[in-house]
C-alpha positions as CSV (number, residue, x, y, z in Angstrom):
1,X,18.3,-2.0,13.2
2,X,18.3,1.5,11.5
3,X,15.7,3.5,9.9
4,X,15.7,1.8,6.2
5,X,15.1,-1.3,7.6
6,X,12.4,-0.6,9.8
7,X,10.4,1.2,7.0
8,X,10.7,-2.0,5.3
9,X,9.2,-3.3,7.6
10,X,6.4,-1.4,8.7
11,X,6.1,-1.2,4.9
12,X,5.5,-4.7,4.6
13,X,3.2,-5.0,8.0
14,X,0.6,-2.6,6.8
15,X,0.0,-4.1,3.5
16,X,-0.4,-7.0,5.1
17,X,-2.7,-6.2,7.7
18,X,-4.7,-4.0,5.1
19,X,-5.1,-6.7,3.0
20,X,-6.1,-9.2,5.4
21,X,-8.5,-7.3,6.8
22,X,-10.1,-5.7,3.9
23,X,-10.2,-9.3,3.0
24,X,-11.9,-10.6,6.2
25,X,-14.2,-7.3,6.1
26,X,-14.8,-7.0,2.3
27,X,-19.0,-7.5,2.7
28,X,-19.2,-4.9,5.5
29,X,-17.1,-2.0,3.8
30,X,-18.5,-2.9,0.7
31,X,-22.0,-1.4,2.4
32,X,-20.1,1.4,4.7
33,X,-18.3,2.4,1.8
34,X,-21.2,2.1,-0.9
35,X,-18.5,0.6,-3.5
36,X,-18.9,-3.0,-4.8
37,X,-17.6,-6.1,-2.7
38,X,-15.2,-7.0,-5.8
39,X,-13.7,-3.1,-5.9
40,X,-13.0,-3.7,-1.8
41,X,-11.6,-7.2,-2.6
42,X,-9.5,-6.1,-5.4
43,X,-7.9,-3.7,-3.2
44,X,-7.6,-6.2,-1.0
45,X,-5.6,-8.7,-3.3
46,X,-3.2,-5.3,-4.0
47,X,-2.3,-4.9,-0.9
48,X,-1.5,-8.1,0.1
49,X,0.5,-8.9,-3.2
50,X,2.6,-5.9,-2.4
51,X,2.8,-6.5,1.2
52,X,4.7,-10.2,0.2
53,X,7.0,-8.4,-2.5
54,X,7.8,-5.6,0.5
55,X,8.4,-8.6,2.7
56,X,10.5,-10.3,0.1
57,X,12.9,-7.4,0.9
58,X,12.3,-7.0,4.2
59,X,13.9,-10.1,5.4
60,X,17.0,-9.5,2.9
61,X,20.0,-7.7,4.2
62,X,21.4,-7.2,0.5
63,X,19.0,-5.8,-2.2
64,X,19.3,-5.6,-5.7
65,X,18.9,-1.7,-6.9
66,X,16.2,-2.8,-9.0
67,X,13.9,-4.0,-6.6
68,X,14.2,-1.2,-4.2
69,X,13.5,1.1,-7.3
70,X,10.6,-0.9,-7.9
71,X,9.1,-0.8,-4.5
72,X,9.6,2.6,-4.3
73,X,8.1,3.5,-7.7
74,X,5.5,0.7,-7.2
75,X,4.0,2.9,-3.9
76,X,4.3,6.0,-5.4
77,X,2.1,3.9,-8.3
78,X,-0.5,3.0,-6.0
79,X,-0.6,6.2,-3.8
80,X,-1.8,7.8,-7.1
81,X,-4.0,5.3,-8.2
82,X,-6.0,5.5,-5.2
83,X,-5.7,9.6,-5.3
84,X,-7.5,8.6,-8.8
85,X,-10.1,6.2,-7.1
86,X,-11.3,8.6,-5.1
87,X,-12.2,11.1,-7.8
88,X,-13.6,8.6,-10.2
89,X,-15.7,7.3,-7.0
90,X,-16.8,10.5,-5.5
91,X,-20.2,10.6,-6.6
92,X,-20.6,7.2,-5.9
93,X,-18.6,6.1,-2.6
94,X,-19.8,7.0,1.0
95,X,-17.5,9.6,2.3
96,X,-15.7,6.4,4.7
97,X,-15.2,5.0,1.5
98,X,-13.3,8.3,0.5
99,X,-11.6,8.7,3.5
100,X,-10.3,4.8,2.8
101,X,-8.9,6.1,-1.0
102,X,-7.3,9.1,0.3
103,X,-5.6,7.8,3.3
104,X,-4.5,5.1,1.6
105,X,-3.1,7.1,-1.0
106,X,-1.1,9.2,1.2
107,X,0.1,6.6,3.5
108,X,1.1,4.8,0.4
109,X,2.3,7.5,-1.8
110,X,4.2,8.4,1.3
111,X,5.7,5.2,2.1
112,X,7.0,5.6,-1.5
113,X,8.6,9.1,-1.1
114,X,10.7,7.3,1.9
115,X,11.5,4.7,0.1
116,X,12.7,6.5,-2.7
117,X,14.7,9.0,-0.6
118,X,16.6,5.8,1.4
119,X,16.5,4.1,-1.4
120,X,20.3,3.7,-1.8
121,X,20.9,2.7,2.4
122,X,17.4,0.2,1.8
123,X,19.8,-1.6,-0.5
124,X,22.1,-3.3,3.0
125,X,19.9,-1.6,5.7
């Protein structure tokens, strides 16, 4: 297995394990992170919903051009939109719940600067 492919996966495996867990957590890091239980569960339901369209591709060995594009630009979406949480939520979220926003966003926004660099081999890695 080459690089591409394994980014699609560990891609796929984080969102997944995120979501699930922010899922199964959702009442206690809505009090560590002093943000509402539906704002944890939302992000929740994002990354889990994006985990199955990264696994979608994951298990493929030919993908269309398109969805790798979208994947890519999808993260790079997200990474920002959580840059954008966390400054809308600074006055209000603990600083864990911070750290959460701007991790993510990095992780994210860096799984999508991968993805658009390899996006070309991700097509028949």
């Amino acid at each position: 297995m080459r690089w591409p492919a394994r980014l699609l996966w560990i891609d796929c495996t984080a969102a997944g394990l995120a979501g699930a867990a922010m899922l199964a957590l959702s009442g206690w890091l809505s009090a560590l992170y002093a943000l509402p239980q539906s704002f944890i569960v939302g992000l929740a339901v994002v990354n889990l919903l994006y985990g199955a369209f990264s696994f979608s591709l994951a298990r493929r060995h030919r993908r269309p051009a398109g969805l790798v594009v979208l994947l890519a630009l999808a993260n790079l979406a997200w990474g920002v939109a959580c840059w954008g949480f966390a400054v809308a939520l600074a006055g209000v979220a603990s600083p864990f719940g911070l750290a959460h926003l701007v991790g993510e966003g990095l992780f994210v926004g860096g799984m999508g600067a991968l993805e658009w660099r390899w996006r070309e081999q991700l097509r028949t890695a």
